[in-house]
N, C-alpha and C positions, 0 to 999 in steps of 0.2 A: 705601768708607765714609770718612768726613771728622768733623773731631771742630773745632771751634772754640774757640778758648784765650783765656780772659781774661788780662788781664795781674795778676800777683799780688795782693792787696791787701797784703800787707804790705809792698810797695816805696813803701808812701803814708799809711802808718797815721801815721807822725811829722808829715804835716803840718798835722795836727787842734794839734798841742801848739807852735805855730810862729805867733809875731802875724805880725802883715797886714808890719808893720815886715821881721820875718825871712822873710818870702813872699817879698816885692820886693826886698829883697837876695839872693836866689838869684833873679829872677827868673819869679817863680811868681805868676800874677795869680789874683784869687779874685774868683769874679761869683755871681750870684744867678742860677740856674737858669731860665729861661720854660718849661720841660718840652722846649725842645730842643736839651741838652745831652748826647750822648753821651757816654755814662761807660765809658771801658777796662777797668775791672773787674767791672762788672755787668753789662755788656755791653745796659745798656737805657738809656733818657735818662732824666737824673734827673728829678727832678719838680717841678714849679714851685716854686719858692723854697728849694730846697738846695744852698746852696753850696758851689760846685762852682771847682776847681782846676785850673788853665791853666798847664801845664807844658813844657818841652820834654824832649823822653823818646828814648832811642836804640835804637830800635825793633830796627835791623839793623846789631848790630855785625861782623861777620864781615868780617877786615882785607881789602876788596876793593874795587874803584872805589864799589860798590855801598851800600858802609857809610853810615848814614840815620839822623838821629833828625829828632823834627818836634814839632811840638805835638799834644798832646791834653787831653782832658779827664778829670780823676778827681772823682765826687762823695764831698764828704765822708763820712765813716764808710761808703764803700761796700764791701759783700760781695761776694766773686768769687762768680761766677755762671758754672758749667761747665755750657751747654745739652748735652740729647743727642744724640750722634751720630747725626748726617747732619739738623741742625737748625741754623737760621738763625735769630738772634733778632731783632724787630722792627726794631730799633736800627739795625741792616745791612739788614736787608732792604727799607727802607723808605729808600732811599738811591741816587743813582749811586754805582758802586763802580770803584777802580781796583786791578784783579787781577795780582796778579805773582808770577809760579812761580820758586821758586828750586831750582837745584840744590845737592848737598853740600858744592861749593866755596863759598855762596853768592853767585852769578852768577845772573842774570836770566835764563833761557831761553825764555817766554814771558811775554805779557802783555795784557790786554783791559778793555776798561771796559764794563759792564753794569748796568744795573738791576738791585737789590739783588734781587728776584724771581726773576731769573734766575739767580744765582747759582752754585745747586746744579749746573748743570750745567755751566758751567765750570770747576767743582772737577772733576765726574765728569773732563771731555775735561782738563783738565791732570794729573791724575792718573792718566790714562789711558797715560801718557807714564812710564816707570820711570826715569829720569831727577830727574824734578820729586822733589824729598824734602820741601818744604813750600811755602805759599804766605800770603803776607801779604796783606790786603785794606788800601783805603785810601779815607776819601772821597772822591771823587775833584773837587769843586766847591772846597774845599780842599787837596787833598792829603794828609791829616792820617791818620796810624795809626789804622786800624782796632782790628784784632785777625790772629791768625796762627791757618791752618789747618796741618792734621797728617793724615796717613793712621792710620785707627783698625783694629784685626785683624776680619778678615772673619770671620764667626761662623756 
């Protein structure tokens, strides 16, 4: 079983209180949503006309060759959204995806690009591996942080 993790919302809740001035002095671009904006927190694209925040975010800090940050999108005032386990929300799913299994040192041990449909069972086969301790998804047409998978207890 696989559990898919939004990224927090409150690592983003301060950008609501932040002019466009202090956006672009850190770096932070704000765009107007056409509904195909994938939002890291809600883990669905926001909806046509919510503006939505262009960040760089470090996905995978784990001090190893491997350590990443990249850009993503958070829409404003958005809610985490934790689907249920062994659940794939449109957002990803409806996507090429680039799959990478990581182990506890965070080190790459596999990795596969698939159609977001597909998905589930690449989680199954990399997790199939005791090894794998987690795996991050990424768009993979950009490259851009998805979201991060986790093994959930077998019930």
């Amino acid at each position: 079983m696989f559990q898919i993790e939004p990224l927090p919302a409150s690592e983003f809740t301060h950008l609501s209180s932040l002019s466009d001035a202090e956006l672009a002095q850190k770096g932070i671009q704000v765009h107007v949503s056409d509904g195909a904006f994938p939002c890291r927190v809600s883990l669905a694209d926001a909806a046509e006309g919510t503006r939505v925040y262009l960040l760089n975010f470090e996905h995978q800090p784990g001090d190893t060759p491997y350590r990443s940050r990249h850009a993503i999108f958070v829409a404003e005032g958005a809610r985490e959204y934790r689907p249920e386990p062994d659940t794939v929300p449109d957002a990803v799913a409806n996507r090429l995806l680039s799959v990478r299994a990581f182990n506890q040192a965070h080190e790459i041990i596999d990795a596969e690009v698939v159609e977001g449909r597909a998905l589930e069972g690449v989680i199954a086969s990399f997790f199939d591996n005791p090894d794998v301790d987690y795996i991050h998804l990424h768009f993979a047409r950009r490259g851009c942080y998805a979201a991060k998978v986790t093994r959930t207890a077998w019930t």
